[in-house]
C-alpha positions as CSV (number, residue, x, y, z in Angstrom):
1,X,-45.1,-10.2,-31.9
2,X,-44.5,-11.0,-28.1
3,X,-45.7,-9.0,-25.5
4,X,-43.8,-7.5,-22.5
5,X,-44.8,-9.2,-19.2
6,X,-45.1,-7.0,-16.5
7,X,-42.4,-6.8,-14.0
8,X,-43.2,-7.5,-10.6
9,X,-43.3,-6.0,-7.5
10,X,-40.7,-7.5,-5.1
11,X,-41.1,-7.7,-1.3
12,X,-40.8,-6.0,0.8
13,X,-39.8,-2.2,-1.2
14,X,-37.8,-1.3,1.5
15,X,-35.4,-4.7,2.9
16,X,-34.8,-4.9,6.6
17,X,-31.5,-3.3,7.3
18,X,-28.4,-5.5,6.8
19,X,-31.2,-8.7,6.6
20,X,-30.7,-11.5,4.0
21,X,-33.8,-13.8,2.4
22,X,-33.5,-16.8,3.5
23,X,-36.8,-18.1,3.3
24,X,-40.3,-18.0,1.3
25,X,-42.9,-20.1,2.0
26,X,-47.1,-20.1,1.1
27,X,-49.4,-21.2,3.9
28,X,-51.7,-23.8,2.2
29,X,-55.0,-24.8,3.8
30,X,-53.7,-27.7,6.3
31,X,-51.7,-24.9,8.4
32,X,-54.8,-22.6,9.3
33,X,-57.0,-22.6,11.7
34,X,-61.2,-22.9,10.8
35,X,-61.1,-18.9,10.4
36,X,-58.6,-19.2,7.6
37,X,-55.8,-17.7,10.1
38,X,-52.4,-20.0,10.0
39,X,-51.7,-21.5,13.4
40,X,-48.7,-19.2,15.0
41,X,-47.4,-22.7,15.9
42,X,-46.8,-23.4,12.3
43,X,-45.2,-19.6,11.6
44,X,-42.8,-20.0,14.7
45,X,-41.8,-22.9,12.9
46,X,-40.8,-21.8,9.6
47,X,-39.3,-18.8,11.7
48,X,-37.0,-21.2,13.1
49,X,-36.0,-22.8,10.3
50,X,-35.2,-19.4,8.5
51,X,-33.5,-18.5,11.8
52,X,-31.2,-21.2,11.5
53,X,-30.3,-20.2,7.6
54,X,-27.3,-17.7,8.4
55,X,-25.9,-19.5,12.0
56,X,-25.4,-22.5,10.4
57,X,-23.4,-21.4,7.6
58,X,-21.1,-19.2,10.2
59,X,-21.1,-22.5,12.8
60,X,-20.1,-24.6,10.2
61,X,-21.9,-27.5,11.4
62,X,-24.6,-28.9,13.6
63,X,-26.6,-26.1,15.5
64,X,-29.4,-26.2,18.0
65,X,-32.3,-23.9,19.0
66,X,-31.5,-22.4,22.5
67,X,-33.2,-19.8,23.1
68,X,-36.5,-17.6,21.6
69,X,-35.6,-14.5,23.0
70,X,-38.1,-12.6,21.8
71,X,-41.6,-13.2,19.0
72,X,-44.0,-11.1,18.2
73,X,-47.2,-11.4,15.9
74,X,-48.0,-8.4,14.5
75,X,-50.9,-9.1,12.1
76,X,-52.4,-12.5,11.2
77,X,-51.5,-14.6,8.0
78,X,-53.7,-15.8,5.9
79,X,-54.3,-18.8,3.5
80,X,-52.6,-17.8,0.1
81,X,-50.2,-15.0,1.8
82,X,-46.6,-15.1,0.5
83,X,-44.3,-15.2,3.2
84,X,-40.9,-13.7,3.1
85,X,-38.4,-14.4,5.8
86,X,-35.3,-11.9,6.4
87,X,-32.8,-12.6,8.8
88,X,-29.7,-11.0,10.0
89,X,-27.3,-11.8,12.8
90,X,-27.1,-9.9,15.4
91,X,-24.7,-11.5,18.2
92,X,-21.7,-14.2,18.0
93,X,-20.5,-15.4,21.2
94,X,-18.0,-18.1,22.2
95,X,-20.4,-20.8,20.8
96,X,-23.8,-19.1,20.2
97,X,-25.5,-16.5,17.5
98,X,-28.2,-14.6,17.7
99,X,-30.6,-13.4,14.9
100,X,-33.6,-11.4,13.8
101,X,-35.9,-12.6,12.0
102,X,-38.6,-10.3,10.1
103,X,-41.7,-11.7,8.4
104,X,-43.3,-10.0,5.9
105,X,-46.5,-10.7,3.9
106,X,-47.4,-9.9,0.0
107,X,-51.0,-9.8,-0.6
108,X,-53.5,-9.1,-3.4
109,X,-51.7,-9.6,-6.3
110,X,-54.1,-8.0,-8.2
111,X,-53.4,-5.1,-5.9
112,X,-50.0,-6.2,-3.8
113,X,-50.1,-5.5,-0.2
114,X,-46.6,-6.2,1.7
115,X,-47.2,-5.8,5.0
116,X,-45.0,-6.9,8.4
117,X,-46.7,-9.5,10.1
118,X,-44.2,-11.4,12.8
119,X,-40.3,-10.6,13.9
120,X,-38.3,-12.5,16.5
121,X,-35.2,-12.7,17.8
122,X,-33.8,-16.4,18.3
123,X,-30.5,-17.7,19.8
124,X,-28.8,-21.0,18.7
125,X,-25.5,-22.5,19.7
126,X,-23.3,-24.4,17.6
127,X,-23.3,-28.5,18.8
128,X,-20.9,-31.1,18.0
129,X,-21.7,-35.0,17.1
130,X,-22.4,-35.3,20.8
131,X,-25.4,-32.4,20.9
132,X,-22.6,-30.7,23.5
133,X,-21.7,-26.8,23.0
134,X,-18.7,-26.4,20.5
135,X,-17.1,-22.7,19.4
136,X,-18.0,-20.9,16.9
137,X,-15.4,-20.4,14.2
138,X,-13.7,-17.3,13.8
């Protein structure tokens, strides 16, 4: 007779509005600090790289990091948190887009936490072979 695993819990219960996954990652030992708290360095990072997800698909090509409008740590991470990056667009212009980017945090799987811990809003344009500004398709 086989037993029934448990189901489990997906993060976060309630997705950001209109926000896609695009990204899950664990911080392993060589991105924290000598409290055990990951280096913000290494978060904005992986928030870039989520960021980028969704523009790139709509610029259908080559895009480039122009602008961090906005980023905002809201709790520390932790060795052995699982991260989960959302983003959504929220602005296409002539040859940029913008998006959000939320960060949230499942802890303690014996007892899962999901918590918010970073959000930013980023801006990238779309490039062509010579790194110069291109339009966006429409």
């Amino acid at each position: 007779m086989t037993e029934a695993l448990p189901t489990p819990r997906m993060a976060p219960a309630t997705l950001p509005n209109g926000a896609e996954l695009v990204l899950r990652v664990m911080p392993m030992p060589a991105d924290a600090n000598a409290n055990g708290d990951v280096f913000g360095g290494w978060i904005m990072a992986q928030v870039d790289l989520a960021g980028a997800v969704l523009p790139v698909r709509i610029a259908k090509g080559r895009i480039a990091t122009v602008a961090v409008n906005q980023f905002v740590f809201k709790q520390p991470v932790s060795i052995g948190d699982l991260l989960s990056f959302y983003a959504r667009v929220t602005r296409i212009g002539n040859t940029s887009i913008s998006v959000h980017v939320e960060v949230y945090a499942e802890r303690n799987p014996a007892d899962l936490q999901v918590v918010k811990v970073t959000e930013a809003d980023l801006t990238y344009v779309a490039i062509d072979g010579h790194g110069q500004p291109r339009p966006v398709p429409r």
